[in-house]
C-alpha positions in Angstrom: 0.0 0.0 0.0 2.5 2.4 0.7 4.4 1.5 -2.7 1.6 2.5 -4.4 0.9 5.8 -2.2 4.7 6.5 -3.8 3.5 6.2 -6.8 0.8 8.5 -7.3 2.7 11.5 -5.5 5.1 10.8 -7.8 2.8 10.6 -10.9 0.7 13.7 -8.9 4.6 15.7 -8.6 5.1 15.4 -12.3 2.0 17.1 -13.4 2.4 19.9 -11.2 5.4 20.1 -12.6 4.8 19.7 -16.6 1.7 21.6 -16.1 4.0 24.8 -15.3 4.7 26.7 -18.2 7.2 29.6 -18.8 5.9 30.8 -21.6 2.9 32.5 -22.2 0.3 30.7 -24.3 -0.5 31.5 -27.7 -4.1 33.1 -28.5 -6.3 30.6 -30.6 -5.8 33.0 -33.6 -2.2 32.9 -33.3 -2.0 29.5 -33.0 -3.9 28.8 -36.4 -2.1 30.8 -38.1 1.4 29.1 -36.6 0.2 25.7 -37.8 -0.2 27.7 -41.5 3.1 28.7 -41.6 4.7 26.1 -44.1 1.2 26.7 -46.2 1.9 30.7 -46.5 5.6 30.0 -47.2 4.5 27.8 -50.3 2.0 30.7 -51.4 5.2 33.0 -51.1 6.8 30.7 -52.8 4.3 30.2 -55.9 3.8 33.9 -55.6 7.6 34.3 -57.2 6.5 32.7 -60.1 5.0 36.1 -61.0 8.4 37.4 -61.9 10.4 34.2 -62.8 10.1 30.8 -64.3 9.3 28.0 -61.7 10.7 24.8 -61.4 7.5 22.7 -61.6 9.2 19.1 -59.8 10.7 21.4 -57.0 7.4 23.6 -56.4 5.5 19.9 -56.3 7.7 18.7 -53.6 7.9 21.9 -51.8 3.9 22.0 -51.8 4.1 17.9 -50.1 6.5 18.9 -47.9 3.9 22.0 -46.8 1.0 19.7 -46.6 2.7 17.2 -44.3 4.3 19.5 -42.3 1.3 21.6 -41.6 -0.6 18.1 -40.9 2.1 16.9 -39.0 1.7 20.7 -36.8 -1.7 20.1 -36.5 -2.1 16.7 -35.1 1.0 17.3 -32.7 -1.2 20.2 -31.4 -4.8 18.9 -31.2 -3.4 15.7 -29.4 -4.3 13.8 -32.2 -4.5 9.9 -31.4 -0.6 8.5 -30.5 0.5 12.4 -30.3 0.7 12.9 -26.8 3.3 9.2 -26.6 5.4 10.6 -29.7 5.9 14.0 -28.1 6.8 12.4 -24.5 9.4 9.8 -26.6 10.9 12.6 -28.3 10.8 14.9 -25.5 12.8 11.8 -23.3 15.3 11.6 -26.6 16.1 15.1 -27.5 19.6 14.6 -27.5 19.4 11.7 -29.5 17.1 12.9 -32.0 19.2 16.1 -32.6 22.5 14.4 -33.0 20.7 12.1 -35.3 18.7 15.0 -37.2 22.2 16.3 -38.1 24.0 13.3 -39.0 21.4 12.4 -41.3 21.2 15.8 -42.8 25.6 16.0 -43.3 24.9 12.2 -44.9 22.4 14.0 -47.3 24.3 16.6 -48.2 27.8 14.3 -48.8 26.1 12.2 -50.5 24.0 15.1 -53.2 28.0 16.0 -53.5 29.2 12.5 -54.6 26.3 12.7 -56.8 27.3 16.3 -58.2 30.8 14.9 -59.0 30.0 11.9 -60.8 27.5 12.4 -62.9 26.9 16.3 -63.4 31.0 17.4 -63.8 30.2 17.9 -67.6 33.7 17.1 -68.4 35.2 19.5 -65.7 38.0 19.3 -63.7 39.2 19.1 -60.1 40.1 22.8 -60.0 37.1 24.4 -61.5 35.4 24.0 -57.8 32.8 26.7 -58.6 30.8 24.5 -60.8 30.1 22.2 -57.9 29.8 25.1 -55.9 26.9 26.9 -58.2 25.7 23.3 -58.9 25.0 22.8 -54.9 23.6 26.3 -54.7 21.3 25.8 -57.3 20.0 23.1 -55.7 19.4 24.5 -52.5 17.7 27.1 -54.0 14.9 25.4 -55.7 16.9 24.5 -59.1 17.7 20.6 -58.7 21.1 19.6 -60.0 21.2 22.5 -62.9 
């Protein structure tokens, strides 16, 4: 009996602690318009198109990426079914997650480089680096691989 007294001041002693919050809470409006973020970056990004040429394949995947990211926002913040565990398991592996977020992303980019080099060089050279260079930049910048 007194294990389990233990147990719920302990369980009682976490929510009063994760139930404090430093930071002000956002109004409902403000919220909504947070979760639309990646949405209104896409418009801004179709909105160019005004003035230049768009790549179609890069707005297409930019305009996925929106979607799921603004679904993925959304369900994270209504609690949606499984949200709550994934938050707490993240939340437990930050460290982990982060180290493992930028790994992956150094792989990604070391490995669009090996790509650049063997099969975009267009009969280049070692030295002329600023090929690779502008090829990488394009890329990055919504032109993939020109």
């Amino acid at each position: 009996m007194v294990f389990r007294h233990a147990e719920s001041y302990r369980d009682a002693e976490y929510f009063q602690m994760s139930s404090v919050s430093l930071v002000s809470q956002p109004s409902p409006r403000t919220a909504h318009l947070l979760l639309m973020m990646p949405l209104i970056g896409y418009v801004v990004f179709i909105s160019k198109g005004v003035f230049v040429e768009l790549n179609a394949m890069w707005a297409s995947f930019l305009l996925a990426w929106a979607a799921r990211a603004t679904a993925l926002a959304w369900w994270l913040t209504q609690g949606g079914r499984g949200a709550i565990g994934m938050l707490d398991y993240l939340d437990r592996r930050s460290a982990r997650t982060a180290l493992g977020l930028i790994l992956a992303t150094d792989i990604i980019l070391a490995g669009i480089n090996v790509l650049q080099v063997q099969h975009f060089t267009l009969s280049t050279h070692a030295e002329d680096s600023a090929y690779y260079n502008q090829l990488l930049w394009n890329t990055v910048h919504g032109d993939f691989l020109r």
